[in-house]
C-alpha positions in Angstrom: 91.2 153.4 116.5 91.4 153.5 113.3 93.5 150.7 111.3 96.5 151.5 109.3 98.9 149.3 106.8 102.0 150.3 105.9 103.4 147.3 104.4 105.9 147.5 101.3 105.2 146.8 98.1 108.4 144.5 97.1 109.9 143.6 93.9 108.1 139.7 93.7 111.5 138.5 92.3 113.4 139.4 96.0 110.6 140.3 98.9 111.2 138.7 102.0 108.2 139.8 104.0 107.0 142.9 104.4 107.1 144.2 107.8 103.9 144.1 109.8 102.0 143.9 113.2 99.0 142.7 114.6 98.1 146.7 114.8 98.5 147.3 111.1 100.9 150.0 112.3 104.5 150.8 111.2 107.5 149.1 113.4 109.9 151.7 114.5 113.7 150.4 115.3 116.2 152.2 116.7 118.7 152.1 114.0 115.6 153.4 111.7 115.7 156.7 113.8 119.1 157.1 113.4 118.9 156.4 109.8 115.7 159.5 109.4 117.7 161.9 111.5 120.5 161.2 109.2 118.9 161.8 105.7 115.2 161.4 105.3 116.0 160.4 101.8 118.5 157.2 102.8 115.6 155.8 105.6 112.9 156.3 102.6 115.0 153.8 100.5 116.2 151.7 103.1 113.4 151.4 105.7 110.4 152.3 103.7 111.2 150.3 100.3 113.4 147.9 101.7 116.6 148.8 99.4 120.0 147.8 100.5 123.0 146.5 98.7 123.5 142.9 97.2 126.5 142.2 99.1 126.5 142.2 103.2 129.0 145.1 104.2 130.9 143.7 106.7 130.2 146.0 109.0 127.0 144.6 109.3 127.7 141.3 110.6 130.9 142.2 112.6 129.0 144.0 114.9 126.3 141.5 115.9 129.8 138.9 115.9 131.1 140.8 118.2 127.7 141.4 120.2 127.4 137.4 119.7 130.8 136.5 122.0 129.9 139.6 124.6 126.7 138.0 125.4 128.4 135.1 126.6 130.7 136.3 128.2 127.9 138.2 129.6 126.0 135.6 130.9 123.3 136.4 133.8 125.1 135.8 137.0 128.5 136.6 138.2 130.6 133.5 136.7 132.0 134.8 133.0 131.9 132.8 130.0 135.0 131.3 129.3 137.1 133.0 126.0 136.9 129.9 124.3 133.0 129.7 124.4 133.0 133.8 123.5 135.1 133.2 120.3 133.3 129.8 119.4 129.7 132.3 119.6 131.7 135.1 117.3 132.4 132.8 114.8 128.9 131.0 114.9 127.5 134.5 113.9 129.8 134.7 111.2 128.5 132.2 109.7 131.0 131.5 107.0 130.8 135.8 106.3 134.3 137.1 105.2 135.4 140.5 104.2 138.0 143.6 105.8 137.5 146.1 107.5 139.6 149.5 107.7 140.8 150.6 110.9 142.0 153.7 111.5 145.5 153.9 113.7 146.5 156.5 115.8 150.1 158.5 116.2 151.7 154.7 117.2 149.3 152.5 115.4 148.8 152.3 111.6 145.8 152.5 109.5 145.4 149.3 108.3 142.6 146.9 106.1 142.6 143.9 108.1 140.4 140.3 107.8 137.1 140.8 109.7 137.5 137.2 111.7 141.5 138.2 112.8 140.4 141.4 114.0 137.3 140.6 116.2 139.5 137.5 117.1 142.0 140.0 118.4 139.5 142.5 120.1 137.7 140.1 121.7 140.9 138.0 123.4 142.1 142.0 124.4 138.8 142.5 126.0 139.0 139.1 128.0 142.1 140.1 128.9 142.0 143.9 129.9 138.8 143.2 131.7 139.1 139.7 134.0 136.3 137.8 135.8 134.7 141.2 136.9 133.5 139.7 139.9 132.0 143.1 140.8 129.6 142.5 137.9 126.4 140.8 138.0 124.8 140.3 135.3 120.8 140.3 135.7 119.4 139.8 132.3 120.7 140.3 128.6 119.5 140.8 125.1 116.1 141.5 125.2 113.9 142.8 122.4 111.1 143.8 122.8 107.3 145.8 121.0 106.0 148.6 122.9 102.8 150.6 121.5 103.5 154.6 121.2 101.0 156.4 122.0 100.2 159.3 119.7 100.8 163.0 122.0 97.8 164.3 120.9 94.8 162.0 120.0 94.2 159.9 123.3 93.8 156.4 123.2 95.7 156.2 119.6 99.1 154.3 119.0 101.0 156.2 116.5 103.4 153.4 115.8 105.3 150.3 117.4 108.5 150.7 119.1 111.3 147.7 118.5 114.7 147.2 119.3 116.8 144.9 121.3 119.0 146.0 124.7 122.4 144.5 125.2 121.9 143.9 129.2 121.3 144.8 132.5 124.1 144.7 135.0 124.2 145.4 138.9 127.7 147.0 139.8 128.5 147.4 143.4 125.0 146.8 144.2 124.1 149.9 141.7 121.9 148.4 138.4 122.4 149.9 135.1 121.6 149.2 131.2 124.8 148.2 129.4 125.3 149.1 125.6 128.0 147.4 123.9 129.3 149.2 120.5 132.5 149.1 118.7 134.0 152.0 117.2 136.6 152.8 114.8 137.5 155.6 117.3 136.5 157.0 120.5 135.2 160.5 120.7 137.4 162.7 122.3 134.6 164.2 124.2 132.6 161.4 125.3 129.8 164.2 126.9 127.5 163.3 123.6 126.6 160.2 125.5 124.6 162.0 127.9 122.2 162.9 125.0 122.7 159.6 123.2 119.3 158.2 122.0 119.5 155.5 120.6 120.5 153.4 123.9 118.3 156.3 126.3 115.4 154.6 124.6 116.5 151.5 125.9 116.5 152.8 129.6 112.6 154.8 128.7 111.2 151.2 127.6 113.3 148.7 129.7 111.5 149.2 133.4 108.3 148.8 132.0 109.4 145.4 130.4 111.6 144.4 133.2 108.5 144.4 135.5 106.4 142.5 133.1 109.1 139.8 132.9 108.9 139.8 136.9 112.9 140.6 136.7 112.3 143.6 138.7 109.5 145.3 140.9 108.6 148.5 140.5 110.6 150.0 143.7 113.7 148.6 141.7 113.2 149.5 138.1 112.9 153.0 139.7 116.5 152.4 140.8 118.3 152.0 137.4 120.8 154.7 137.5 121.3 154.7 133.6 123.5 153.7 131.2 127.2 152.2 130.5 128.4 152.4 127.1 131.2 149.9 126.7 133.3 150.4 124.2 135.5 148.3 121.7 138.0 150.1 119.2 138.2 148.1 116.0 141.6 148.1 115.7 144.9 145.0 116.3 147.1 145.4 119.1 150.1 147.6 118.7 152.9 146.6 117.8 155.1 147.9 120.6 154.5 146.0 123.8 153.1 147.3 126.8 154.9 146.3 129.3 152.9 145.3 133.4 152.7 149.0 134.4 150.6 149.6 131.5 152.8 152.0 129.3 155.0 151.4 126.2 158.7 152.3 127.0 161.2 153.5 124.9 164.2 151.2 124.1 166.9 151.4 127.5 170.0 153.4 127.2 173.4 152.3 128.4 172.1 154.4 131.6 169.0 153.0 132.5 171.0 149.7 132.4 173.5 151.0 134.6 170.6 152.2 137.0 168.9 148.8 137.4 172.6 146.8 137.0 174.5 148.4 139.9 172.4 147.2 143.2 173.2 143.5 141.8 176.6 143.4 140.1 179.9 145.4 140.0 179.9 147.3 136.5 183.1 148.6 135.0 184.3 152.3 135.0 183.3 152.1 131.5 180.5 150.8 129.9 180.1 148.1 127.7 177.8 147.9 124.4 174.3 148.1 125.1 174.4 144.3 123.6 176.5 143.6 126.4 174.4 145.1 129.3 171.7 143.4 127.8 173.1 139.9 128.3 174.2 141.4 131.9 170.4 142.0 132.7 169.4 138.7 130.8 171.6 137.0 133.5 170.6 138.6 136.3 166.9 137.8 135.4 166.5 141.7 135.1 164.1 143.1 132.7 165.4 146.8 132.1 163.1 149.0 130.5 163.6 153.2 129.0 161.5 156.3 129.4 157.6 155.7 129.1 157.3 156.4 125.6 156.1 160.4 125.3 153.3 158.8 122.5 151.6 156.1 123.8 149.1 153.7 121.9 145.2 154.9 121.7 143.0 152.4 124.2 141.4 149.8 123.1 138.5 149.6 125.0 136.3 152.3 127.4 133.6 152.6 129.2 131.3 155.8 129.3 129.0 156.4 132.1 126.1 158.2 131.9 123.2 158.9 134.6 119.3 159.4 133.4 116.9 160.9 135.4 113.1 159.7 135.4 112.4 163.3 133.6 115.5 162.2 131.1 113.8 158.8 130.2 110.1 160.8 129.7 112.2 163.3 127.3 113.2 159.8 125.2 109.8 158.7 125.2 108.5 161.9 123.6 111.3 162.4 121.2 110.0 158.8 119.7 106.6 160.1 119.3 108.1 162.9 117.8 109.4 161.4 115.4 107.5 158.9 114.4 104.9 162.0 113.7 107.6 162.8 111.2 107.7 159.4 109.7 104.7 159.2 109.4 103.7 162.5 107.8 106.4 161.5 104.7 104.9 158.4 104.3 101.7 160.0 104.0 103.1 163.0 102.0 102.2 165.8 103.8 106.1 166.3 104.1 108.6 166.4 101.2 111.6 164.1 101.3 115.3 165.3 101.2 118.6 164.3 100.8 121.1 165.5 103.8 124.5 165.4 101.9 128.0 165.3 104.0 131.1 164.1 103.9 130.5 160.7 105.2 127.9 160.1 102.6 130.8 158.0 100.7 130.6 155.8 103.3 126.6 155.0 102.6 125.9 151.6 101.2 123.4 153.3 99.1 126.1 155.9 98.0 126.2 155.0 94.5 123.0 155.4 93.7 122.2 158.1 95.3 124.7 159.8 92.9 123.0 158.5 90.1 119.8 159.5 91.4 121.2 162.8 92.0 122.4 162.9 88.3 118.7 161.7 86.9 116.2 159.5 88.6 115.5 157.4 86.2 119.4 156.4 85.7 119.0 156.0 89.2 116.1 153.4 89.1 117.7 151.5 86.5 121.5 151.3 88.7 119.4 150.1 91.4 118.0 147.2 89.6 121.5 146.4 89.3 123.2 146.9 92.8 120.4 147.0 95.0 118.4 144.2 96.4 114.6 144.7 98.2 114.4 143.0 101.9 112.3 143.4 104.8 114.2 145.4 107.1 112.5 143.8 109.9 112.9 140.6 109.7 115.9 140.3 111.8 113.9 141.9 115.0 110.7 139.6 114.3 112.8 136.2 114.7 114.8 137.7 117.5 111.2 138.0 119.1 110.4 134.8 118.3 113.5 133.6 120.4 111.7 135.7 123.7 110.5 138.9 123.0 108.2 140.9 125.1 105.2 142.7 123.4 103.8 145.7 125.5 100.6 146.2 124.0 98.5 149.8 124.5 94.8 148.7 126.5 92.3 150.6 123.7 
């Protein structure tokens, strides 16, 4: 087979290393997908030069904070990590980072730019606390990345490229095993069906068997078994406001009637009512909590979980869509296909947004605002030291 090198040729003043394998074949990651199917143009600059901005976003490192505390509270085994040792690991992956982040409210909740630390602080003691001890949960194994040759679908015995990413974990749920992908969203989809096509984490479930049985975790019979995947969610967004109360529903303040309904078993009330101050110090005495309606507009949830089932058939369809695309990758790189720019709304939202504009305006204004904002880094570098920490290489015999 024949020997390729795709390694970057980075600006000597900022390279980190350029990414690279003992195949001399490109590293796919599973973010990188998403990032071609996106725009072609934005994985070019990001993944293939290396560009990204000077400053971290915080997006970035709020989601591998959070990620940080769920693994241990996620722990293998059945005991949960206390919320003390969860925050102490969300703050450790800060690592001094600070920046806000917009969250976007619902009819109750407002939008809001809130500090990064507070709000994972917040989402992570909700969590704790909507979810408990889970004693139905056991967790088998968590956070493992992981190399896996592709091979090419049409030239046997040829690796087309080398598949990386990271899982979140594996859990066994009333005696049923399934791969668990935490995320955090600024909303939840209101039709979570997309899930059943998702990807990005339907990689996860094609590669993880195969590397679950090398690590000796699981035998064959069992990897068989995995059902498929549990997205669980987190909503990046503070606690309303309004209280809700133990049956799990914010209530609308009590009328003089509702007090009169929960007042009368206990106490003799007179013909005519008192204030609604007065009632209340009634109640207050009779160690009676008196609630109103259930509020017709309740608070969006905070947190979800999405299941969704894989067949073997499903987890072959991942596997091929990888080698389909890393045929496209490859191809651009080699410039037999022309690169494009895939322009929607949320392109304001790109890190790389600026200069793309200018880019778009003339390239060479373009180059020159990039030598400004931008900054060159191997976008790999992350995954090789996490591999370095335990990963599992699943090499292709030639």
């Amino acid at each position: 087979m024949t020997k390729r090198n795709y390694t970057v040729d980075f600006d000597a003043r900022q390279a980190d290393e350029a990414p690279d394998n003992d195949h001399g074949l490109p590293l796919v990651r599973t973010s990188e997908r998403s990032d071609f199917k996106r725009c072609p143009w934005l994985w070019n600059e990001s993944w293939v030069k290396g560009l990204t901005s000077v400053r971290t976003p915080t997006w970035s490192w709020f989601g591998t904070a959070i990620h940080a505390g769920l693994e241990v509270r996620y722990k293998p085994g059945k005991k949960r990590g206390s919320l003390k040792k969860v925050l102490e690991a969300f703050e450790e992956s800060m690592d001094g980072q600070i920046g806000k982040i917009y969250t976007e409210g619902g009819e109750i909740e407002e939008s809001e730019v809130v500090d990064g630390r507070e709000l994972g602080i917040a989402m992570l003691k909700g969590y704790v606390e909507e979810y408990g001890e889970e004693k139905h949960i056991e967790v088998i194994h968590s956070e493992q990345s992981f190399q896996i040759d592709v091979p090419h679908p049409t030239k046997p015995g040829e690796v087309i490229c080398v598949y990386a990413g990271t899982w979140d974990s594996l859990w066994r749920i009333d005696g049923v095993l399934w791969i668990v992908d935490h995320k955090t969203r600024k909303q939840f989809p209101s039709n979570t069906d997309f899930y059943d096509l998702n990807d990005q984490a339907g990689s996860y479930l094609w590669v993880a068997p195969e590397v679950l049985i090398h690590l000796g975790i699981l035998t064959k019979k069992e990897a068989k078994k995995i059902m498929g995947l549990q997205f669980n969610l987190l909503r990046k967004q503070m606690p309303s406001a309004r209280p809700v109360e133990a049956d799990g529903y914010v209530h609308n303040k009590p009328t003089k009637a509702d007090y009169e309904a929960a007042l009368s078993p206990v106490m003799d009330l007179p013909t005519r009512l008192p204030t609604i101050a007065v009632l209340e110090e009634y109640a207050h005495k009779q160690n009676i909590k008196v609630l109103g309606e259930v509020s017709k507009v309740q608070p969006l949830p905070l947190f979800k979980r999405v299941v969704a089932e894989r067949s073997l058939e499903e987890r072959a369809t991942q596997g091929q869509r990888v080698q389909a695309e890393a045929m496209w990758m490859e191809a651009v790189r080699n410039g037999e296909m022309p690169l494009f720019k895939t322009p929607t709304e949320d392109c304001v939202r790109c890190q790389l947004f600026d200069y793309c504009q200018a880019d778009e305006h003339d390239h060479a204004e373009g180059q020159e605002l990039a030598e400004v904002l931008l900054r060159r880094r191997d976008p790999y570098r992350d995954h090789r030291e996490a591999m370095e920490r335990g990963g599992v290489v699943l090499r292709k015999e030639k």
